[in-house]
C-alpha positions as CSV (number, residue, x, y, z in Angstrom):
1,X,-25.8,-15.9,102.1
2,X,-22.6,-16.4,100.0
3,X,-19.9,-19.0,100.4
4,X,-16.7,-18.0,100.3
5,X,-13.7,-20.1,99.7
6,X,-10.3,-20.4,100.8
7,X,-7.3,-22.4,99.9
8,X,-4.2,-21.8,101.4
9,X,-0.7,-23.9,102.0
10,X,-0.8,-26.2,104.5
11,X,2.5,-24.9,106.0
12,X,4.5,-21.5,105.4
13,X,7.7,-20.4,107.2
14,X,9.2,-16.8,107.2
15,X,12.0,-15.2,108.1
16,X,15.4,-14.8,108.1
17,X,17.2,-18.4,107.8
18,X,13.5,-19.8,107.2
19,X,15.4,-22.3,104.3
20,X,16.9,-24.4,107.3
21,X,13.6,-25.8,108.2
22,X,13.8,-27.6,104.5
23,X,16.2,-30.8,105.7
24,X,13.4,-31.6,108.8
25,X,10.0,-31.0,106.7
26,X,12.0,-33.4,104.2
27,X,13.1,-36.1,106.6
28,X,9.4,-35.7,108.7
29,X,8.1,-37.3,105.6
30,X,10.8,-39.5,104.7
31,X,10.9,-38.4,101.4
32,X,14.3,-39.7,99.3
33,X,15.5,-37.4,96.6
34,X,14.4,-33.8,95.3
35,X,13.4,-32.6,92.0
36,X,14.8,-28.9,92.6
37,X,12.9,-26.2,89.8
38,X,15.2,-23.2,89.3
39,X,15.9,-20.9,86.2
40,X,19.3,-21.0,85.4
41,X,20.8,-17.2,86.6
42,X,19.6,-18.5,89.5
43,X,22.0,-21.2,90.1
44,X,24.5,-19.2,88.0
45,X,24.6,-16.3,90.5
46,X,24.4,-19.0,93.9
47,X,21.0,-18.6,94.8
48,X,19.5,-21.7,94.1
49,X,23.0,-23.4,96.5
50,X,21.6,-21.8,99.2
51,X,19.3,-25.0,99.5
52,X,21.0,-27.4,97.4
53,X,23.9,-27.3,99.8
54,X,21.5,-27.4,102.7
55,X,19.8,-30.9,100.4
56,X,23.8,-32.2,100.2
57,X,25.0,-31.6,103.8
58,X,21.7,-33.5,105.4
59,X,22.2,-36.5,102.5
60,X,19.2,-35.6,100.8
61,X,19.6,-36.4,96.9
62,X,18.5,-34.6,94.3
63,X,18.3,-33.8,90.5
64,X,17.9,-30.2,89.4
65,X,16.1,-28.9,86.2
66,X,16.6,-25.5,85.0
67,X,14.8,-25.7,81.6
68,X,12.8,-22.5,82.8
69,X,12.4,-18.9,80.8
70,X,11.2,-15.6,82.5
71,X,7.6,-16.6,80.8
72,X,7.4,-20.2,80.9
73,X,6.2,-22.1,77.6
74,X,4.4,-25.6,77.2
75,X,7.5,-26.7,76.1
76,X,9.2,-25.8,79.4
77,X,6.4,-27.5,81.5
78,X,6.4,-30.6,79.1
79,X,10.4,-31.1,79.2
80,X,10.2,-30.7,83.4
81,X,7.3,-33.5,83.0
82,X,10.0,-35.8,80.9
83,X,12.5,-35.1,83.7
84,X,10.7,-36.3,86.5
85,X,9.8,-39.3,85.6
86,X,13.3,-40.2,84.5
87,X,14.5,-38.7,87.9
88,X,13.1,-41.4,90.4
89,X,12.4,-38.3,92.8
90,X,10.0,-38.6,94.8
91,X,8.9,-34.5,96.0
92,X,9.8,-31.2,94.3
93,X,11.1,-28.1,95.4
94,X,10.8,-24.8,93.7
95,X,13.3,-22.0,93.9
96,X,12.7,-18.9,92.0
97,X,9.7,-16.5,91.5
98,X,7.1,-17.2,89.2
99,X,9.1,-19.0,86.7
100,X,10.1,-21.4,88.5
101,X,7.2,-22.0,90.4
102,X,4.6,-21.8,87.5
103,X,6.9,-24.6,85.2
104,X,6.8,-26.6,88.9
105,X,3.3,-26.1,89.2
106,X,2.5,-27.3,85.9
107,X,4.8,-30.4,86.3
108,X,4.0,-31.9,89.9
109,X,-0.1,-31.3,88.6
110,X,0.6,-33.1,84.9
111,X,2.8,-36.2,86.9
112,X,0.0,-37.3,88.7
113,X,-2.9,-35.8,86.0
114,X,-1.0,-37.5,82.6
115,X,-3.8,-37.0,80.8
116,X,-3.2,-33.4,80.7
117,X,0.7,-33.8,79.4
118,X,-0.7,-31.3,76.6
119,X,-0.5,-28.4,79.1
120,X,-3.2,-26.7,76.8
121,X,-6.2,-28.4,78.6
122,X,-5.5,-27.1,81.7
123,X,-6.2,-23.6,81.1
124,X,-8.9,-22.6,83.2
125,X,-10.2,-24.4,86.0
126,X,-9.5,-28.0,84.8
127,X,-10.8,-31.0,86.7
128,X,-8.0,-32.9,87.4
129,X,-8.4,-35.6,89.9
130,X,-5.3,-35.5,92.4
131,X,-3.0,-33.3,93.7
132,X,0.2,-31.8,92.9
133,X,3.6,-34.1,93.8
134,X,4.6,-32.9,97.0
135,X,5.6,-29.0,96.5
136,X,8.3,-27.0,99.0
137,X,8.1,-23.6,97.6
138,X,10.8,-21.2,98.1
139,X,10.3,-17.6,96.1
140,X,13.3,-15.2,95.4
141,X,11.4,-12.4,94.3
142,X,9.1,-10.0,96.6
143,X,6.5,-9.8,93.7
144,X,4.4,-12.8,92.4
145,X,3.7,-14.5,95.4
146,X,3.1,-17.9,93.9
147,X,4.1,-20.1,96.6
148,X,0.8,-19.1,97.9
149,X,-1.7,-19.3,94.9
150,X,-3.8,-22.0,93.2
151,X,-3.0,-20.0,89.9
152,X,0.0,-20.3,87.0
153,X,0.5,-18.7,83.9
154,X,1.8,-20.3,80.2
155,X,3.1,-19.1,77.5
156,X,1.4,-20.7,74.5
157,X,4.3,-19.6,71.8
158,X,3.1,-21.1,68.7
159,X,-0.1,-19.0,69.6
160,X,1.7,-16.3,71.1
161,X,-0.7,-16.3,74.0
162,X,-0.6,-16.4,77.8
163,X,-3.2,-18.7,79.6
164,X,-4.1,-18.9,83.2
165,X,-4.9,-22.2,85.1
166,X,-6.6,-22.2,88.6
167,X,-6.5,-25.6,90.2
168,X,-6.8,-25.9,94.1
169,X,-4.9,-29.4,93.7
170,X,-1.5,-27.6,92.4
171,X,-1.0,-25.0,95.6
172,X,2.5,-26.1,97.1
173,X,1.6,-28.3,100.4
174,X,4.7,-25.7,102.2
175,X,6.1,-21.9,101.6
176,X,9.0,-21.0,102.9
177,X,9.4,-17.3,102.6
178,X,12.7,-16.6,103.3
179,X,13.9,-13.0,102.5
180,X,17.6,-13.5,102.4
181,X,17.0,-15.5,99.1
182,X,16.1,-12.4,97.9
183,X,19.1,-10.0,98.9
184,X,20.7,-11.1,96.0
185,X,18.0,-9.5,93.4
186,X,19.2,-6.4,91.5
187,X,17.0,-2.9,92.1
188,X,15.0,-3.3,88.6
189,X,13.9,-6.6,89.6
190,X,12.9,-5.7,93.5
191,X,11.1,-2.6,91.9
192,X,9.7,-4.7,89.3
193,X,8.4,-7.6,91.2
194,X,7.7,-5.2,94.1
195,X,5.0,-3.5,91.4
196,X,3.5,-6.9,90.2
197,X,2.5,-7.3,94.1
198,X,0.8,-4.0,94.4
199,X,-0.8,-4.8,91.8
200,X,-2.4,-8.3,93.2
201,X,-3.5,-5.9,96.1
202,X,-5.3,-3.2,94.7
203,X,-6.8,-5.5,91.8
204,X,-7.3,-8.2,94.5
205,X,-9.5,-5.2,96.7
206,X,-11.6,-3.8,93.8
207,X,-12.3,-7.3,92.1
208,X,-16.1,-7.9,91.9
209,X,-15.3,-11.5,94.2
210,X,-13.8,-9.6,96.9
211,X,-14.7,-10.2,100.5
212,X,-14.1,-9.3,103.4
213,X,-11.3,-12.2,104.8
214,X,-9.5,-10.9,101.3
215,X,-9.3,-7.4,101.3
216,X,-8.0,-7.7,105.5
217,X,-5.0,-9.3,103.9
218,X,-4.7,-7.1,100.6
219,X,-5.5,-3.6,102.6
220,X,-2.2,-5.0,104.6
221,X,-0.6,-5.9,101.5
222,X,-0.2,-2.3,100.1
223,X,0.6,-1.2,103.5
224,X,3.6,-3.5,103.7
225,X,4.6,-2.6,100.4
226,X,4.4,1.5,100.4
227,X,6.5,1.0,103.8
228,X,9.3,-1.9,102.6
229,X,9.5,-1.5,98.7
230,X,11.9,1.6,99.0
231,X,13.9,0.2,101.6
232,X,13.8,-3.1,99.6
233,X,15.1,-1.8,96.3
234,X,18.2,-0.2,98.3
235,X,18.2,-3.9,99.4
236,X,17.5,-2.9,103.4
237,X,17.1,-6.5,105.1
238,X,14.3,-5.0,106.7
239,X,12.4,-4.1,103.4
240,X,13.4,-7.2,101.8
241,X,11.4,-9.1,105.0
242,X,8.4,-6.8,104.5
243,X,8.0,-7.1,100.6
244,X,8.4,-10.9,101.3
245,X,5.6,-11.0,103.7
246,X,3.6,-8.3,101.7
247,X,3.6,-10.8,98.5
248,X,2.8,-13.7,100.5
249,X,0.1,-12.1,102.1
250,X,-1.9,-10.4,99.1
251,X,-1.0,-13.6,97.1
252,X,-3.0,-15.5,99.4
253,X,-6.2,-13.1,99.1
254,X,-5.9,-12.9,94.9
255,X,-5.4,-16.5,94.8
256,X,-9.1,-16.7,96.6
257,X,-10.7,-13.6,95.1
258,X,-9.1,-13.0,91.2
259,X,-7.5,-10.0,89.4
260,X,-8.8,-7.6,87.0
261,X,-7.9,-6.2,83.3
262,X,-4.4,-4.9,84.5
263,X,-3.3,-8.3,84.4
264,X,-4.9,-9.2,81.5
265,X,-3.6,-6.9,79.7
266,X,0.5,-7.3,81.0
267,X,-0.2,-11.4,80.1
268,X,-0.7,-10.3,76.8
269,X,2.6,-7.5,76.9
270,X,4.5,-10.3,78.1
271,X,2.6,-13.3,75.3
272,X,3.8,-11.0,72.7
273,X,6.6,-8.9,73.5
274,X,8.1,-11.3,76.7
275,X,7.6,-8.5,78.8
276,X,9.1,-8.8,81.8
277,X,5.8,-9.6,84.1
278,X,5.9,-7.1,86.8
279,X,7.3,-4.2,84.5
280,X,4.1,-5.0,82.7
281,X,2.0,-4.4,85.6
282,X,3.9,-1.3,86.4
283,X,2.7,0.3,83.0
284,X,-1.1,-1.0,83.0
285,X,-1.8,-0.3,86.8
286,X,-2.2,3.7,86.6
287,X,-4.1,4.1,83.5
């Protein structure tokens, strides 16, 4: 017989006003100040103050970086390393989609891995020896469902290449999958991001690790999504709650199981042309 196996976030939250559990989680483990990840239209637009005023009314400190791009570069990762240290925080929080969360990924597992600060040498399935920094995850998109995954993607630009790194010891310790952090999102984004986690479903189901724990939780997936996405672009609170539970959901089966040539192939679209991620599933999922 087989083994399976399965890595999943120790703690996940959903739901409407699921951000407010943030101040307790923080003060149950008398953490001091917060390295906040977000991209910068982000806090621009007030999306990323939806927590950072939650961190300022309980008196919790923190420093944010927003050093992030759409496809996030060595450079990026590096930088966010840099920052960190000179912070003096002590736990991270990621706001965004997978931006945000890859570059904070990539940070928390290089600040407690230094030997790795050349990013390049975690491609794959590196064997670094401790875990992320402690990782709160918060997603704004319905799509990558990275809060939930041992994966991240880079953006090598010099070689103008996209690697992947799997490591169980950079999953974020909590998600909190909160859908109105996602009303905000414009249609081409929900439709967009919506695509990248059909995607993860039906390449999640037909990859050759599939099992049967995975494919209960990506057959959901695509059910979730071909009910909610519609309402979601038309940004229905209702959709946005399913599409934020749909991404969690297959995210936690393709994290375990893989993905197939569709996303090989939109890597590359978006190494090359910076393709925006899910628009590149969209175009390599039917043919």
């Amino acid at each position: 017989m087989s083994v399976n196996r399965f890595v999943l976030n120790g703690m996940s939250f959903h739901g409407h006003g699921a951000i407010s559990e943030i101040p307790g989680i923080v003060a149950s483990r008398g953490f001091k100040k917060a390295f906040v990840a977000s991209d910068p239209d982000l806090v621009k637009f007030g999306v990323t103050a939806k927590v950072t005023d939650l961190l300022e009314k309980n008196g919790i400190a923190f420093e944010l970086y927003t050093d992030i791009k759409p496809n996030p570069t060595i450079e990026n990762v590096q930088h966010g390393v840099d920052a960190y240290r000179a912070s003096g925080a002590d736990f991270m929080i990621t706001i965004g989609g997978g931006s945000s969360m890859d570059t904070g990924k990539g940070i928390g597992i290089i600040v407690n891995n230094p030997e790795y600060y050349d990013v390049r040498s975690l491609e794959g399935v590196a064997p670094t020896k401790h875990r992320t920094v402690f990782t709160i995850a918060v997603p704004t998109t319905g799509g990558t469902g990275a809060e939930s995954t041992i994966n991240y993607v880079i953006t090598d630009v010099e070689k103008k290449r996209k690697f992947v790194c799997v490591d169980p010891n950079d999953i974020p310790d909590v998600a909190v999958v909160d859908p109105d952090m996602m009303s905000s999102m414009p249609k081409g984004l929900t439709a967009s991001t919506g695509m990248d986690a059909l995607t993860h479903a039906i390449e999640g189901y037909t990859t050759k690790a599939a099992w049967a724990l995975a494919d209960c939780l990506d057959l959901e997936a695509i059910k979730l999504i071909a009910k909610n996405l519609r309402k979601a672009v038309q940004n229905d609170p209702d959709g946005r709650e399913g599409m934020a539970l749909a991404q969690y959901v297959t995210a936690m089966a393709y994290s375990n199981v893989g993905l197939g040539i569709a996303h090989s192939m939109a890597h590359t679209l978006g190494a090359v042309y910076d393709t925006p991620h899910g628009v590149a599933c969209a175009m390599m999922l039917p043919s």
